[in-house]
C-alpha positions in Angstrom: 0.0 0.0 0.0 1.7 3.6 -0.7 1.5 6.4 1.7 -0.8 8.0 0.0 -3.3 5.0 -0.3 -2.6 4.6 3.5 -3.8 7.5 4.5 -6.7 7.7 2.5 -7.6 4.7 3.9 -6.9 6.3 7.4 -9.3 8.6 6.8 -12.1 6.8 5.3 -11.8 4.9 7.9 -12.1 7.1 10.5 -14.6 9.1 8.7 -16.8 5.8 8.2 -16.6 5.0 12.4 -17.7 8.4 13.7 -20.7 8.6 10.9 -21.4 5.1 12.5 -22.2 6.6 16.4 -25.1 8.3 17.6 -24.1 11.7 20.0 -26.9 9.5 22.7 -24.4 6.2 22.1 -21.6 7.9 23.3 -23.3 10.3 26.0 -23.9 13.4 24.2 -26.9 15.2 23.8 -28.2 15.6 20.4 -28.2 18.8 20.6 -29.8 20.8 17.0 -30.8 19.2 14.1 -27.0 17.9 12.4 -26.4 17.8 8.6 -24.9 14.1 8.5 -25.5 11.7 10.9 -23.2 10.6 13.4 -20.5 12.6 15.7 -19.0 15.8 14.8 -15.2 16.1 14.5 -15.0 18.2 17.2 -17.1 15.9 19.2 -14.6 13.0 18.8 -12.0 15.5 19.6 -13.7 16.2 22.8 -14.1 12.7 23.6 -10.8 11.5 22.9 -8.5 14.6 24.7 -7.4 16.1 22.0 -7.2 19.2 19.8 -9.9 19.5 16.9 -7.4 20.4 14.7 -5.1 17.5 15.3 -8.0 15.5 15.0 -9.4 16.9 11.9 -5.4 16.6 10.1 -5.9 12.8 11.4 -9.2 12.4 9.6 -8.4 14.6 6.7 -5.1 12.1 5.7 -2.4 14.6 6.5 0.9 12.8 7.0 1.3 13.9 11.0 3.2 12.0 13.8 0.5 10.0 16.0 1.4 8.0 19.1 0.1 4.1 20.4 -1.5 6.4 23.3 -3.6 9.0 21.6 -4.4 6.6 18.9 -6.1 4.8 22.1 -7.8 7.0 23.3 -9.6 7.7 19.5 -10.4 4.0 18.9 -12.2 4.4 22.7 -13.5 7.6 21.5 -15.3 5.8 18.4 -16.1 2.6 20.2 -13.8 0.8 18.0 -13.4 -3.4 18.5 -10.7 -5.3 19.2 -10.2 -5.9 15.4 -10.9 -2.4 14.1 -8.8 -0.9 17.0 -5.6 -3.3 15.1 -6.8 -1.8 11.4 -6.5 1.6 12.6 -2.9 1.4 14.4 -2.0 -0.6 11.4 -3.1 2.2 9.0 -1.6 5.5 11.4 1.4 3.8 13.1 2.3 2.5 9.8 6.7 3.6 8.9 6.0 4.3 5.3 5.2 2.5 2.2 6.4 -0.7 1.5 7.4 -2.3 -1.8 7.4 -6.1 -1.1 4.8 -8.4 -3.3 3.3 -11.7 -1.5 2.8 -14.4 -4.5 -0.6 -15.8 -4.8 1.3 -19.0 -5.1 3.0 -18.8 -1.4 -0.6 -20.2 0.2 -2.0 -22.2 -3.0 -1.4 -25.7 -1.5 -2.4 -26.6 1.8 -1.4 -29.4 4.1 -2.7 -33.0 3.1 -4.0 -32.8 7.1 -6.3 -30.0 6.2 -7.6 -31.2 3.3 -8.2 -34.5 5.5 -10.2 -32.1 8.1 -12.3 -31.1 4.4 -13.1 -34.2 3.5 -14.5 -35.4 7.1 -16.4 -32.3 6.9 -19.0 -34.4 4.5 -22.5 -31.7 6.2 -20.8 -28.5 6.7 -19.8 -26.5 3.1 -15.9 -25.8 4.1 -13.6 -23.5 2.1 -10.2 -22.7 2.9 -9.2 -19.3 1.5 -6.0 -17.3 1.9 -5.0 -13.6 2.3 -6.1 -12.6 -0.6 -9.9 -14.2 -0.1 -8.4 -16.3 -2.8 -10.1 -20.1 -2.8 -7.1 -22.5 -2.3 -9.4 -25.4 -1.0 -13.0 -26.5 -0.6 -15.0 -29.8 -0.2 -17.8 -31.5 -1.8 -20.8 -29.6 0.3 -19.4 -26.0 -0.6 -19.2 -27.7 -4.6 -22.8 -28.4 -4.2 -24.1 -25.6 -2.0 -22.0 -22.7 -3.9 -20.6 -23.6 -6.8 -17.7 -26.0 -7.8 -14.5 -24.2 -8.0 -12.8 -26.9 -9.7 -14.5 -25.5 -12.7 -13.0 -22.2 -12.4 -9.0 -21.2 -13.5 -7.0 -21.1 -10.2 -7.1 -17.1 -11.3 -10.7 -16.9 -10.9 -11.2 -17.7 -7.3 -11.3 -15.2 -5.7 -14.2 -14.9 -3.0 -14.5 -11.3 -3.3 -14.4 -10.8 -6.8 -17.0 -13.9 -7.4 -19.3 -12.5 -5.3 -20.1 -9.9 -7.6 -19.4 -11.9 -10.9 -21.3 -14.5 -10.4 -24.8 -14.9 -10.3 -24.8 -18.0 -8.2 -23.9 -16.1 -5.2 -26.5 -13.0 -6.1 -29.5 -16.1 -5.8 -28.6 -17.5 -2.8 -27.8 -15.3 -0.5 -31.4 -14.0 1.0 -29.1 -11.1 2.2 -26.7 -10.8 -0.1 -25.3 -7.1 1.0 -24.9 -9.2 4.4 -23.4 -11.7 2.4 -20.8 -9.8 0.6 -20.1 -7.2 4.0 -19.1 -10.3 6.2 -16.3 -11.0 3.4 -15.2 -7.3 3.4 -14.6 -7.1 6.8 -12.4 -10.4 6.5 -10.7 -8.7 3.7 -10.8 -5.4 5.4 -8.6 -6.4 8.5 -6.1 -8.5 5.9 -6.1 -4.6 4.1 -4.6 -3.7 7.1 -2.6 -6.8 7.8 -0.5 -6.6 4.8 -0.1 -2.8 4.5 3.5 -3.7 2.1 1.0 -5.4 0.0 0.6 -3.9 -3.0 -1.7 -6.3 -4.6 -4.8 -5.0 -2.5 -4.7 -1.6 -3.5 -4.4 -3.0 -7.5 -7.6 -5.4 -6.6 -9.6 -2.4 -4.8 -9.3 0.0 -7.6 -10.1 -2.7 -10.3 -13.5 -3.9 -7.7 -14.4 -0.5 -8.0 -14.1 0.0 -11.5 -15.2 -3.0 -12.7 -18.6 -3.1 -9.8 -20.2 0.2 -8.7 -21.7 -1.7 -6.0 -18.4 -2.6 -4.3 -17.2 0.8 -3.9 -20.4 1.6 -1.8 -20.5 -1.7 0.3 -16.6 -1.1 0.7 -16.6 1.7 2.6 -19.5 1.0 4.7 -17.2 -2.8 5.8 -16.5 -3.4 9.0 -13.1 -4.6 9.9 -13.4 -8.5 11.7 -10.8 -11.7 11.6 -13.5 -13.8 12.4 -16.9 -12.5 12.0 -19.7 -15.6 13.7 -23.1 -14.7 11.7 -26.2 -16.8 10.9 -27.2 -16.7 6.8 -30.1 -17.9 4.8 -29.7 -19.2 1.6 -32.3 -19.8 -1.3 -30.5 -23.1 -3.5 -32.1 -23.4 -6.6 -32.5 -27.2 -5.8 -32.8 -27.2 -2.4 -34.6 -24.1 -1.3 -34.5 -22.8 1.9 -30.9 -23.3 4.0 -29.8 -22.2 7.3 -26.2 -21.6 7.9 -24.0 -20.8 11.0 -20.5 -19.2 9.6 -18.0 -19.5 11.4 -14.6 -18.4 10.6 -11.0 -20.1 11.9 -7.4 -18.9 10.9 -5.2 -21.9 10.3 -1.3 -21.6 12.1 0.9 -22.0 10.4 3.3 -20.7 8.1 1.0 -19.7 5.3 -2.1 -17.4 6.2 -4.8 -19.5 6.0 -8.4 -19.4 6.9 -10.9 -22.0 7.3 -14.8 -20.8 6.4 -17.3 -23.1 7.9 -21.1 -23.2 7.1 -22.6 -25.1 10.0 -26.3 -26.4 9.3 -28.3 -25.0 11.3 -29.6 -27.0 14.2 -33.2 -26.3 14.2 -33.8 -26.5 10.2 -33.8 -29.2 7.8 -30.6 -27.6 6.4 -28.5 -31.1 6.8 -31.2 -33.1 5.7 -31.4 -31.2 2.5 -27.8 -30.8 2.1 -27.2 -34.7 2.3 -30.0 -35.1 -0.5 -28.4 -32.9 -2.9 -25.3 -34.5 -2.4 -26.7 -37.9 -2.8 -26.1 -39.8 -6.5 -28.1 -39.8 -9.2 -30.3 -42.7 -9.8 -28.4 -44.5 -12.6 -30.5 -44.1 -16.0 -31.2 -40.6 -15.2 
């Protein structure tokens, strides 16, 4: 990411968090009618100890010196998580822009155990995707449930970028913006991960080029490593599924994550799932 990308993302960033918090959430009154929703700058200011102006040169992207300490005390301001609080040191702390290029090819094979752990997985769609939301494994549920990435060039699996190509993932998803904002956030804290990266500020501006929509859902993303959510899905064969996601980074030297859709327990979801897996009656 270059500095200037950086600090534009500071500043989205920030700008994104205090339009997200009600003057009543963080104990202010509401005070006259307000032009945009959320804080005002010199509210935050107020709430985090600092000057406005410092405060607005933060938000605005201007290249000033921060510390761990006041950085604190503005993620407490904007009621920032755990995982949000790590974006936003990652993005103002950072030492300058870096020039080094991960290979997609570092993460594309993963560990015959893992794969194992897919396969035993035979109810619960699995994917194993690395920093990149690129698809590096996946067993036969998520083939059936999603689509079957075996049919796609290694090039072409990217979770993000599918999600707006493809009109499998439009269908099924009942809440598809939910869909699609659970995998920015994932990709969101990665963004700040791997600020040498260069490869995510290429893929952002190509997303937004190539998919108005993305540009609007991106900057209203979260930031989470391992958002837990419950989704409902609309299969064209199977109708009506119930989903618990739950999301696992894998140690090791390659970063890994492990996506797993967990039938829900009080649906038919598994039921369904191990009937559209079943084989075809021969002479069909």
């Amino acid at each position: 990411m270059s500095n200037q990308n950086r600090l534009q993302a500071l500043s989205d960033f920030l700008k994104s968090r205090r339009a997200a918090i009600s003057p009543a959430a963080a104990g202010l009154p509401e005070g006259a009618r307000r032009r945009t929703p959320g804080l005002r700058r010199e509210e935050v200011a107020q709430l985090a100890g600092v000057s406005n102006t410092w405060y607005t040169w933060l938000e605005q992207g201007r290249d000033i010196k921060v510390s761990p300490s006041v950085l604190d005390c503005i993620a407490s301001a904007l009621q920032l998580t755990k995982d949000e609080r790590s974006y936003l040191f990652a993005l103002a702390l950072d030492n300058g822009p870096g020039s080094m290029v991960y290979p997609q090819e570092e993460s594309s094979v993963i560990h015959p155990s893992l794969q194992k752990i897919l396969q035993e997985l035979k109810t619960c769609p699995t994917m194993i995707s690395d920093r990149h939301c690129g698809i590096v494994g996946w067993n036969e549920a998520a083939a059936h449930v999603f689509l079957d990435f075996a049919k796609l060039p290694p090039e072409q699996r990217n979770m993000i970028s599918l999600l707006f190509v493809r009109k499998e993932f439009r269908r099924l998803a009942v809440n598809w913006e939910q869909f699609v904002r659970g995998y920015l956030s994932i990709f969101r804290a990665y963004y700040g991960q791997y600020l040498e990266d260069r490869w995510y500020d290429d893929f952002i501006a190509e997303m937004k080029e190539q998919h108005p929509e993305f540009n609007q859902l991106w900057e209203e993303s979260r930031v989470s490593s391992a958002p837990d959510v419950v989704l409902e899905f609309r299969h064209a064969k199977a109708g009506k599924m119930l989903f618990h996601l739950t999301s696992l980074q894998v140690q090791g030297s390659t970063d890994l994550r492990c996506s797993i859709y967990t039938p829900a327990g009080d649906s038919n979801t598994e039921s369904k799932l191990k009937q559209l897996m079943a084989p075809e009656p021969l002479g069909r």
